[in-house]
C-alpha positions in Angstrom: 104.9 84.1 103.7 102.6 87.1 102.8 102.8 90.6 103.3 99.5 93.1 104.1 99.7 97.1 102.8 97.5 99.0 105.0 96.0 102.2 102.2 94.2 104.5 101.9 94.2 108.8 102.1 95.6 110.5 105.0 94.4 110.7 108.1 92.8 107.5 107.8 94.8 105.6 110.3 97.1 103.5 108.4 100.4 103.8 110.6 97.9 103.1 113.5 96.0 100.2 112.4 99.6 99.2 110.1 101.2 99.0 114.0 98.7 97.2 115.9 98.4 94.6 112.9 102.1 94.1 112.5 102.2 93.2 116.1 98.8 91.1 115.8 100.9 89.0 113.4 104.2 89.2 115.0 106.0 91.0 111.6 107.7 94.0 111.2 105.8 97.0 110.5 107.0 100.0 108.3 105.4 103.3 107.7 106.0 103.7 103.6 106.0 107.7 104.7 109.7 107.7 106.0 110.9 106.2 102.3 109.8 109.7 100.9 112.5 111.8 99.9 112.5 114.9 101.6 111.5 116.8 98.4 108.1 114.7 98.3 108.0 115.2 102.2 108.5 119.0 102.0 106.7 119.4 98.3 103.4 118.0 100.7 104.3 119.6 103.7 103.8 122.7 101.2 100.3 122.0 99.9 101.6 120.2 96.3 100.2 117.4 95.9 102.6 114.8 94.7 102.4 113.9 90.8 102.9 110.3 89.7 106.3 111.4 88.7 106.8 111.9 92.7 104.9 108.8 93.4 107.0 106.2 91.2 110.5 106.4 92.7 108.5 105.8 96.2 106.6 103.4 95.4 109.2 101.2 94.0 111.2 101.7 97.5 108.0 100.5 99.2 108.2 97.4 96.7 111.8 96.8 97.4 110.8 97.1 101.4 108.2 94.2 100.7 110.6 92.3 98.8 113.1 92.8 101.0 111.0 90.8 104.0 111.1 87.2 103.3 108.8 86.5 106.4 106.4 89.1 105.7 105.7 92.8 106.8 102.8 95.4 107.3 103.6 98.2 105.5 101.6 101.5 105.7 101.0 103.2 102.3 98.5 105.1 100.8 98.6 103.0 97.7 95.8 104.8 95.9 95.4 104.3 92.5 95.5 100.3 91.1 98.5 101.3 88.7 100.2 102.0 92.2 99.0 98.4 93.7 100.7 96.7 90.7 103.6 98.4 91.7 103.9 96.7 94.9 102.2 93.2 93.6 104.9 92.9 91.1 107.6 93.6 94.2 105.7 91.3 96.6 102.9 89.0 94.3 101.5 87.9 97.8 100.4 91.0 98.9 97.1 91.5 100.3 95.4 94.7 101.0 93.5 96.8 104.2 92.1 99.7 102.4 90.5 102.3 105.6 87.8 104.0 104.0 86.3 107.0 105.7 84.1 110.2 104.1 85.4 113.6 103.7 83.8 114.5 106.7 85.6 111.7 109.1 88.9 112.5 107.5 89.0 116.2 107.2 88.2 116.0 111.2 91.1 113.9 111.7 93.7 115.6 109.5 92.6 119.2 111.0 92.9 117.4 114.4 96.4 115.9 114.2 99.7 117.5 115.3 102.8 117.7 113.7 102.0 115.8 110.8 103.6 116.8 107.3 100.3 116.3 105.3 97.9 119.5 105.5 93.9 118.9 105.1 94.4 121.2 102.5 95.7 117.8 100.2 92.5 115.3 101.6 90.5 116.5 98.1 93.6 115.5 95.3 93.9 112.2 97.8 90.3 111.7 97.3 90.2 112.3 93.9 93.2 109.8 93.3 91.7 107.5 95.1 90.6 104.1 92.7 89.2 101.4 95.0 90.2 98.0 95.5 89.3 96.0 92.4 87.0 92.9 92.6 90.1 90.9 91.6 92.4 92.8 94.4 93.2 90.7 97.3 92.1 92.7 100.0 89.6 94.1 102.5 88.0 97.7 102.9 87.0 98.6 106.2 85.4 102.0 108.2 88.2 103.8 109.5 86.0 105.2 112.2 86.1 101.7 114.4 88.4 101.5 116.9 92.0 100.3 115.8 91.6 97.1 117.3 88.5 96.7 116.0 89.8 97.1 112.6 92.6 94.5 113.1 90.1 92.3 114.1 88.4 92.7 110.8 91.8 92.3 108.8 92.2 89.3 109.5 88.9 87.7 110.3 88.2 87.4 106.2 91.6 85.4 106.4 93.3 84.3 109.5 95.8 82.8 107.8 96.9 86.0 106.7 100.7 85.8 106.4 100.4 82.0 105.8 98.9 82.6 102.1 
């Protein structure tokens, strides 16, 4: 059993990449953005960032999704800053992670390009700033968000194929 967190800012294709892999592996999948509470949602929707005090309740939902699926899951999250990693390791010690990496360029084009979508470009710099990247010691993978989706779940799981198996 294993479970996989797909990270990293917005518009960087984590519910996208999160889906296809989920199905790759034949787990569930779940987008860590419908456990928000609608004050986080609208407090983004807005152009507040969220503060950690935002961030923990959340994140410890996310945890309790991962511990929640014995068999494994793919969970989309942004999962930014180590701190918010432990959060989820401690909830699910297996955990591996796909962190999508892209510049401010790629994912400024992406975010102004999407519809619909409660997270404003306006947010991409405090996401970027937030940001800590995966630590030597993190089990885990960072990958261009520019390939193509299936590209990048090729990638995931090339490093280990075994991924849920761990």
């Amino acid at each position: 059993m294993s479970h996989v967190v797909v990270m990293g800012v917005s518009g960087c294709g984590k519910s996208t990449v999160g889906s296809l892999l989920a199905d790759r592996l034949g787990v569930p999948f779940l987008d860590a953005d419908s456990l928000h509470p609608p004050a986080n949602l609208a407090k983004m929707a807005g152009g507040t960032p969220l503060d950690d005090a935002d961030r923990w309740p959340w994140l410890r939902l996310v945890g309790s999704a991962l511990a929640a699926a014995p068999d494994g899951t793919v969970v989309a999250c942004s999962a930014l800053r180590r701190a918010y990693r432990d959060v989820l390791r401690e909830a699910a010690p297996d955990v591996r992670f796909v962190h999508l990496a892209g510049t401010h360029a790629q994912l400024s084009a992406r975010m102004r390009s999407r519809e619909g979508h409660f997270m404003p470009a306006s947010l991409l710099d405090t996401q970027l700033a937030t940001l800590e990247p995966l630590g030597p010691d993190e089990r885990g993978i960072e990958l261009d968000c520019t390939l193509d989706p299936e590209e990048l779940v090729r990638e995931a799981v090339r490093p280990a194929p075994d991924l849920l198996r761990a």
